[in-house]
C-alpha positions as CSV (number, residue, x, y, z in Angstrom):
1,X,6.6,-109.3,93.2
2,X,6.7,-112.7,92.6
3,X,9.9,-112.4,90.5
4,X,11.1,-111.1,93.5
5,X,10.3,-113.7,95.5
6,X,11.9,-116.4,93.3
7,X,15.3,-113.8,93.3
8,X,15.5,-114.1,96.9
9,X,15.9,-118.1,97.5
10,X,19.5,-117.6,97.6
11,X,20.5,-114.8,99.3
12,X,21.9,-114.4,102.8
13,X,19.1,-113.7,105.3
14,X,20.1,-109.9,106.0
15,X,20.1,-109.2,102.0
16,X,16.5,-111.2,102.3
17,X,15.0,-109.5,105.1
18,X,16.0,-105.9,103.8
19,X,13.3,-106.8,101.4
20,X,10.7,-107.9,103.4
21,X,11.2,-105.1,106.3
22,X,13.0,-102.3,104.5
23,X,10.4,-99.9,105.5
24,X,9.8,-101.2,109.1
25,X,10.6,-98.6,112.4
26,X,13.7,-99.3,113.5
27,X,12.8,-100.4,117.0
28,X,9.5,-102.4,116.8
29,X,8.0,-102.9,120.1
30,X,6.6,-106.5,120.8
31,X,3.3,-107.0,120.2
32,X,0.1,-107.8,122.5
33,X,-0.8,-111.5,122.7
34,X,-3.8,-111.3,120.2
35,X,-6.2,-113.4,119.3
36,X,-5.1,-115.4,115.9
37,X,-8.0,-117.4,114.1
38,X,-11.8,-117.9,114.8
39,X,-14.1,-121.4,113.9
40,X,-14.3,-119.4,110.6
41,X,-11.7,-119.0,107.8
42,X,-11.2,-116.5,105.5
43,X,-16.3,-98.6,106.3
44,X,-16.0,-96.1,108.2
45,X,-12.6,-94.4,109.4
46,X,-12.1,-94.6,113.0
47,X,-9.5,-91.9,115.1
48,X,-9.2,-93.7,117.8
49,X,-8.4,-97.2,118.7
50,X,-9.0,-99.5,121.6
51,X,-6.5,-101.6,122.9
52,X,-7.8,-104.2,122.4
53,X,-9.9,-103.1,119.8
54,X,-13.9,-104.2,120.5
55,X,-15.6,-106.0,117.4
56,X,-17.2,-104.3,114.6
57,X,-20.4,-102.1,114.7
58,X,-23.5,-103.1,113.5
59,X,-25.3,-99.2,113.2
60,X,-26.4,-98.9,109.1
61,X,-23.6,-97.7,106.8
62,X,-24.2,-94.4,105.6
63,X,-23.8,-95.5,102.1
64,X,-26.6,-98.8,102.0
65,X,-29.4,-99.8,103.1
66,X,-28.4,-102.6,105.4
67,X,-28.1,-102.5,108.6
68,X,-23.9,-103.9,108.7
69,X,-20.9,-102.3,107.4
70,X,-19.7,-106.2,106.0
71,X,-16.6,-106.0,104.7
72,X,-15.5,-109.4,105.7
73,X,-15.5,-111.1,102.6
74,X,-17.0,-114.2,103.7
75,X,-19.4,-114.7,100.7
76,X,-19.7,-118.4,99.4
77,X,-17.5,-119.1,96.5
78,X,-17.4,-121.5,93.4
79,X,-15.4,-124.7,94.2
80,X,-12.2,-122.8,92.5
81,X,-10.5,-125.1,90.1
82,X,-8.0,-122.1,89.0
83,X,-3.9,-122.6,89.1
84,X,-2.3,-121.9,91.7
85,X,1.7,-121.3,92.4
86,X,4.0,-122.0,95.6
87,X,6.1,-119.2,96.0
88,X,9.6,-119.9,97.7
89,X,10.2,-117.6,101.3
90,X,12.8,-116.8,103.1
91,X,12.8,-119.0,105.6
92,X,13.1,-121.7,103.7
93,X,15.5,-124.6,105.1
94,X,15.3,-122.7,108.2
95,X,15.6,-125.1,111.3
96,X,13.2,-124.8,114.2
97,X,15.8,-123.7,116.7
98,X,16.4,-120.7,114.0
99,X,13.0,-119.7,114.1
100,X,13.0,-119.3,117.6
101,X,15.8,-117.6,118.3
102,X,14.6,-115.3,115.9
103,X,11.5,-115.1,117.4
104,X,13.1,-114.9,120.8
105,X,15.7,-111.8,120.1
106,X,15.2,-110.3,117.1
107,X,11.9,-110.4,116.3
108,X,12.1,-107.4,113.7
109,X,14.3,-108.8,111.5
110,X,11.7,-111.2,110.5
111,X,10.1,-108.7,109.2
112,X,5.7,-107.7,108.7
113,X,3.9,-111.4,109.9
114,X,-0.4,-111.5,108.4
115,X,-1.4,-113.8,111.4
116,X,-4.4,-116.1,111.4
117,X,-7.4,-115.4,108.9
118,X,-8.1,-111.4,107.8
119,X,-11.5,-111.7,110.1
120,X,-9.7,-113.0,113.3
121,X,-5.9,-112.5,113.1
122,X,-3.2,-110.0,114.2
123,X,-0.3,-108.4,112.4
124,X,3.2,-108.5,113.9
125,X,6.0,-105.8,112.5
126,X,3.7,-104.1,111.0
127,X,3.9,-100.7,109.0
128,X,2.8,-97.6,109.3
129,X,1.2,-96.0,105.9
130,X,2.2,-92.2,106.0
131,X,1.6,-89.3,103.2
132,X,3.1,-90.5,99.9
133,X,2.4,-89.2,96.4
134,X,-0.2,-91.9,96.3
135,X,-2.3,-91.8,99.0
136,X,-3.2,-89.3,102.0
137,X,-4.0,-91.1,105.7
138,X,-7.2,-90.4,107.1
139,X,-6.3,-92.2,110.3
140,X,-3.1,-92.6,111.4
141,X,-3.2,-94.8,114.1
142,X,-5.5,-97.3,112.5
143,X,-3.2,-97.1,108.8
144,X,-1.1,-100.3,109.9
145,X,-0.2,-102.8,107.3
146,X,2.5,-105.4,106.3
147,X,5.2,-104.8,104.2
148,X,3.8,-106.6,101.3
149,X,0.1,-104.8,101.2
150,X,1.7,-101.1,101.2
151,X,4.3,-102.6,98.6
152,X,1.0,-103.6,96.3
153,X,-0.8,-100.6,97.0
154,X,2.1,-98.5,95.8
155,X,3.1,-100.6,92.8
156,X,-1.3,-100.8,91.5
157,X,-1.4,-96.3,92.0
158,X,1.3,-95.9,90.2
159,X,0.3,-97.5,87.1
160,X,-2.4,-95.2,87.9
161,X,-0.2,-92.2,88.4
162,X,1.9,-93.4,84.9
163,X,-1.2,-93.6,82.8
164,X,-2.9,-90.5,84.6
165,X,-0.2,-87.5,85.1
166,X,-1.2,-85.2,88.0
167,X,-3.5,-87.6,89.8
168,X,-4.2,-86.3,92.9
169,X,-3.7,-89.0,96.4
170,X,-6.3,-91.0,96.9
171,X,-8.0,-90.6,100.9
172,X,-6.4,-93.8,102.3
173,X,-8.7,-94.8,104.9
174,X,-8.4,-98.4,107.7
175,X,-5.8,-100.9,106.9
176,X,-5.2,-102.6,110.8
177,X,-4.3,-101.2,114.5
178,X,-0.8,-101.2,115.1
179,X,-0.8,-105.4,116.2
180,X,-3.9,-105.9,114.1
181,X,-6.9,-107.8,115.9
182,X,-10.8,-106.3,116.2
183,X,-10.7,-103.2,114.7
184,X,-13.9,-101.4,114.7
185,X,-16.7,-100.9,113.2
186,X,-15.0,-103.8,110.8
187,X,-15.4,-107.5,110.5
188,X,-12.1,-107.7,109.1
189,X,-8.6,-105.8,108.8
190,X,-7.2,-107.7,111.0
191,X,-4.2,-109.0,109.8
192,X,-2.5,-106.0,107.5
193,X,-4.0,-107.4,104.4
194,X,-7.4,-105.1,104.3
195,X,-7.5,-101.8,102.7
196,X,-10.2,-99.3,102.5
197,X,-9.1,-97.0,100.5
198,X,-11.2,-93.5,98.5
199,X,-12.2,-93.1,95.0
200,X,-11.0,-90.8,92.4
201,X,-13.7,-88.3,91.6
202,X,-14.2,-85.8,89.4
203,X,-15.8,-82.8,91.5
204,X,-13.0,-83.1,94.4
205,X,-15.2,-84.9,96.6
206,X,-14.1,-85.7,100.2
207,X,-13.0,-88.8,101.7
208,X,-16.5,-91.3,101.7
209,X,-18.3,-89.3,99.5
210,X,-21.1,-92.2,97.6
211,X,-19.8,-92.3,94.4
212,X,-22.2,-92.2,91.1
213,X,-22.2,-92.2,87.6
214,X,-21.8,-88.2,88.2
215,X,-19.2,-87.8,90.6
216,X,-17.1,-90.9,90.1
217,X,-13.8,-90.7,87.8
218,X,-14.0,-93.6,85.8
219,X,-10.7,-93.9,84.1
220,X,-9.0,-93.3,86.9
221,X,-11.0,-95.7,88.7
222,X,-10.4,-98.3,86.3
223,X,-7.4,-98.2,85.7
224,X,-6.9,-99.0,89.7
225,X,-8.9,-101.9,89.6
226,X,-6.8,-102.9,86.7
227,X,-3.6,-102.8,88.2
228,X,-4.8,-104.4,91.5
229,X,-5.6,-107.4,89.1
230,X,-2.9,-107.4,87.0
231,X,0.2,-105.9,89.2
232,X,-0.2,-107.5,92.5
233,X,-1.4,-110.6,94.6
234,X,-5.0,-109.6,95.1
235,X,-7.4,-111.5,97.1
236,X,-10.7,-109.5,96.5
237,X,-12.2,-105.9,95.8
238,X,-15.5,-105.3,97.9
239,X,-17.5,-102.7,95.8
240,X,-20.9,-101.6,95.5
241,X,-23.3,-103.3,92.7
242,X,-24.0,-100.1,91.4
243,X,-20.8,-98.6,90.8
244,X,-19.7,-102.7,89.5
245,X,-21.9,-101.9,86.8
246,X,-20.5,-98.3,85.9
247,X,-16.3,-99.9,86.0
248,X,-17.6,-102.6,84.1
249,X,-19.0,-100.7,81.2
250,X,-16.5,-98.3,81.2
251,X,-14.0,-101.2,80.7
252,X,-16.5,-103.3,78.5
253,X,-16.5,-99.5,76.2
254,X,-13.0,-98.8,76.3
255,X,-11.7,-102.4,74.8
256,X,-11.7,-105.0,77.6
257,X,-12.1,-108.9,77.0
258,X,-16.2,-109.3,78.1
259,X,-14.8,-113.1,79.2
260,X,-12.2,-111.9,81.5
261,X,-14.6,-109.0,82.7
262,X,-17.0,-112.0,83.1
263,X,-14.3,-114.1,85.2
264,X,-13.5,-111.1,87.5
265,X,-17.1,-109.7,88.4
266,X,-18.9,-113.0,88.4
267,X,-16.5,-115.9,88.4
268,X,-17.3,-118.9,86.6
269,X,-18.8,-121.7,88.9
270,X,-16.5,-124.3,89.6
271,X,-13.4,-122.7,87.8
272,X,-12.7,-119.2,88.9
273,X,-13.7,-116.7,91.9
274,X,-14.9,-113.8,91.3
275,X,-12.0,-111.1,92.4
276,X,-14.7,-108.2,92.7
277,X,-17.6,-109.0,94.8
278,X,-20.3,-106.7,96.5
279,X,-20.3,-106.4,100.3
280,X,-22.5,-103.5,102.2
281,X,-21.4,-100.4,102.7
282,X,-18.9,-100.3,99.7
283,X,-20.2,-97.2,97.6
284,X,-18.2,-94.8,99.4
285,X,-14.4,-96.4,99.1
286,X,-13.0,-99.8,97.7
287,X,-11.9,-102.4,100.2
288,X,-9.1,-103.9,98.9
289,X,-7.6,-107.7,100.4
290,X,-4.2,-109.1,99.3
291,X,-2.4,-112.5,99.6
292,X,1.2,-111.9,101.8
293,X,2.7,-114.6,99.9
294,X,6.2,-113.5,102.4
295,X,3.8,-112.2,105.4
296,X,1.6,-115.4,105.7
297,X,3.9,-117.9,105.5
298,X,6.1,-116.0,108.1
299,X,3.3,-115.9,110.5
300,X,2.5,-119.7,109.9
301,X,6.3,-120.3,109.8
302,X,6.8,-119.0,113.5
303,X,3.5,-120.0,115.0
304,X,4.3,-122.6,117.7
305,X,7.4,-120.0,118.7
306,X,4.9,-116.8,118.8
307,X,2.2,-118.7,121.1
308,X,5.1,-119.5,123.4
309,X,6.5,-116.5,123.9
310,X,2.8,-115.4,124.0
311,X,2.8,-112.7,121.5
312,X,-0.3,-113.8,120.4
313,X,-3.5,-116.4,121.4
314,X,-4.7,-119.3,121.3
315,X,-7.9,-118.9,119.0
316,X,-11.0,-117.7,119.7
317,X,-14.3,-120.0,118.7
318,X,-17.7,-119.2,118.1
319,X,-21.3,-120.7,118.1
320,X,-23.9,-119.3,116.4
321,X,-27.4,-118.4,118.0
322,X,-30.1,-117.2,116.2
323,X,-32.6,-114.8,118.1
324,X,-35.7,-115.9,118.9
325,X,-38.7,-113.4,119.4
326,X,-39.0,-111.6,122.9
327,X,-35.4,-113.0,123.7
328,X,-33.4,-110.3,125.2
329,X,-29.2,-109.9,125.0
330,X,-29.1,-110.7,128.8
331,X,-31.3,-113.7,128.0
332,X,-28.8,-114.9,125.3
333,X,-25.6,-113.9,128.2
334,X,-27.0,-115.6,130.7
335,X,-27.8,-118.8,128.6
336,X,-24.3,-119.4,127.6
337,X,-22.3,-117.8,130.7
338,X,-21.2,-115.1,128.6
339,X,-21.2,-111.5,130.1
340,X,-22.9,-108.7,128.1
341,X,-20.3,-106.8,127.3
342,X,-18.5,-109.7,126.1
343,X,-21.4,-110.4,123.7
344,X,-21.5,-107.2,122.7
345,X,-18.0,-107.2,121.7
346,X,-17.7,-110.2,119.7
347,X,-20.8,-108.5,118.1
348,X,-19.9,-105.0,117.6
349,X,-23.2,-104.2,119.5
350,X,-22.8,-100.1,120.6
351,X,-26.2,-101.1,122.8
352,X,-27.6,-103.9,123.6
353,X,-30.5,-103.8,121.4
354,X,-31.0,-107.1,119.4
355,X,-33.3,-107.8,116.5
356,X,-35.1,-111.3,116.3
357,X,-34.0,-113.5,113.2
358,X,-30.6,-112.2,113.6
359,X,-27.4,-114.1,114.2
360,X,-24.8,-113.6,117.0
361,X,-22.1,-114.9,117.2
362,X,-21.3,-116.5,121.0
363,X,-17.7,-116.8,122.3
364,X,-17.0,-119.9,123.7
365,X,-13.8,-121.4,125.9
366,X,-10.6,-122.0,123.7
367,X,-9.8,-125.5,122.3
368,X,-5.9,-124.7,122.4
369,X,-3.3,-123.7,120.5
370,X,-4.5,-124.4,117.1
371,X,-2.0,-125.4,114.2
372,X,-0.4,-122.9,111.6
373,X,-2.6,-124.4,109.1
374,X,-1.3,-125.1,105.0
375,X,1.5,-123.0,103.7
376,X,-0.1,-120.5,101.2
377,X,-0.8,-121.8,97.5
378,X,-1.3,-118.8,95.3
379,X,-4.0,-118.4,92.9
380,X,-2.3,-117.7,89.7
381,X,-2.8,-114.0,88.8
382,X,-5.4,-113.1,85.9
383,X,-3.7,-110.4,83.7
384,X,-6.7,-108.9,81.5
385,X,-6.1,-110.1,77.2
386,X,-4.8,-107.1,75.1
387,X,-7.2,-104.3,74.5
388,X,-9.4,-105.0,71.5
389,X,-10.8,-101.7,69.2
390,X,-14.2,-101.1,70.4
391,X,-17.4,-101.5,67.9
392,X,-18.8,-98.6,66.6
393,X,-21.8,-98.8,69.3
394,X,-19.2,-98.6,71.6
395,X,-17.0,-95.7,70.7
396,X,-20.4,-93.9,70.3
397,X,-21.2,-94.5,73.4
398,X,-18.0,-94.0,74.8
399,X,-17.4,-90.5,73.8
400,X,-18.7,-87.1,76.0
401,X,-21.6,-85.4,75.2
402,X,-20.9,-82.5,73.1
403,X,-20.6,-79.4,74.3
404,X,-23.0,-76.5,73.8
């Protein structure tokens, strides 16, 4: 990809754009004005979306014991001292006046744009996934991405599908709405980068089936994670603790570097992040987030000309108020002149039952049109070390039980 990226500097801006919207609908509709960021930078399926879309649910995921499907990634992270790389774009030595003409009358040919932050952003030009060899839809309407994340998703299954012949699709399950923005019961998937997407199993198992050491095909498995690390631009992989510990073993058994498994499960404070990290509700699919090295810097690119021709908003901001006991969600409304359902909303409250200790989150009025922000710097990618032989311990344990 990024040896694509670097190919592209020179080319006309019709040869460039074939690659970054080759597999966009012909006639893209403009999108609705969206909100783009929040005060804060950074599953189940769902059939039908909202337009727009309310905020993400809070009822207890069916797969852990906590009472939020979290999949926003927001976890605190090491001060990350690791490379990083500048890719070049195509619009580079693009005037302003080119940009918004563009903007203005051909907004397609600019191809997929990952606006504002994954947890508060929109997705402009976006893509629909459909049935490939690789992966199935489970809904439609809420299988939206850029150009760049279905490009990664394909190019990580089939080294999958290489290594693996006959793998079956894997359930692919939210990505964004069609223009991104709060998609529930998520925190995130708001900007085209965010993919939930099944497990391989063994026994057949259906689309958020909790996978165990029993049901779960390791290799398989595996061998995704590996690709996602190695073949694309991966931001994170949201997974449940418990079946962490079975990939890492496997991978530990079967000849990984334990350092570089170190480095991607835990990170090493004040060098590297950790690329898988637990969230709840993650032991039924993997929630996969990718840098848009061409998507991002599009969207921050053609900011200032999107908020004019109002295709999307100025940001939303938040306070935070923590509930005290006895205080009710009308209580909290009224105290900030917010409506309920408003506060719901920005909540992903289905009722209006509140719990004290809990944080909501409280809209408040706009400051403006916020700035594009940085153009992307890249965190160098962190190809695993050549397999090693494993020890004898390790091939013992590696190998089935025998049969009877």
């Amino acid at each position: 990809m990024r040896a694509n990226l670097r190919c592209t500097a020179g080319l006309g801006l019709a040869a460039v754009l074939a690659l970054t919207a080759c597999a966009a609908p012909h006639r893209q509709p403009r999108a609705a004005p969206v909100a783009t960021t929040d005060d804060h930078a950074s599953s189940a399926p769902s059939e039908h979306r909202a337009a727009p879309p309310a905020a993400p649910s809070e009822e207890p995921s069916p797969d852990d014991d906590t009472d939020a499907l979290d999949d926003s990634g927001d976890a605190p992270e090491p001060a990350a001292a690791e490379s990083s790389v500048t890719p070049p774009h195509p619009l580079d030595g693009w005037t302003e006046s080119q940009i918004a003409a563009a903007v203005a009358h051909d907004l397609p040919s600019l191809g997929s744009m990952s606006v504002g932050s994954p947890n508060a952003g929109a997705l402009l030009n976006g893509v629909q996934a459909g049935e490939t060899a690789f992966y199935e839809p489970v809904s439609p309407s809420g299988a939206w991405g850029t150009r760049e994340t279905l490009d990664f998703l394909a190019a990580a299954l089939s080294k999958v599908h290489d290594a693996f012949p006959e793998t079956p699709p894997l359930a692919l399950g939210d990505i964004s709405s069609k223009h991104g923005g709060l998609s529930p019961p998520h925190r995130s998937h708001q900007s085209g980068r965010d993919v939930d997407i099944g497990f391989f199993y063994k026994d057949g198992a259906r689309w958020y089936a909790r996978g165990t050491a029993q049901n779960l095909d390791l290799a398989r498995n595996w061998a995704f994670v590996r690709a996602l690390i190695a073949e694309t631009d991966v931001d994170l992989i949201l997974i449940d603790h418990s079946i962490q510990h079975l990939l890492e073993t496997y991978a530990r058994q079967h000849g990984e570097d334990p350092a570089w498994l170190a480095g991607i499960f835990r990170g090493v404070p004040g060098k590297l992040r950790p690329i898988i990290r637990y969230a709840p509700g993650h032991a039924t699919h993997f929630h996969v987030r990718f840098f848009n090295p061409i998507a991002q810097e599009t969207a921050r690119r053609c900011h200032a000309q999107l908020l004019a021709a109002k295709l999307i908003h100025a940001p939303q901001s938040y306070i935070t108020h923590q509930v005290k006991k006895n205080e009710t969600l009308g209580m909290i409304a009224r105290k900030y002149g917010v409506p309920v359902p408003k506060l719901r909303a920005a909540n992903g409250l289905k009722s209006s039952l509140i719990r004290a200790k809990s944080a909501l989150r409280i809209p408040v009025a706009s400051r403006g049109a916020a700035g594009p922000g940085a153009r992307l710097r890249l965190p160098a990618r962190r190809p695993p070390p050549p397999l090693r032989p494993p020890s004898a311990d390790e091939a013992t344990a590696a190998q089935p039980p025998p049969t009877k």
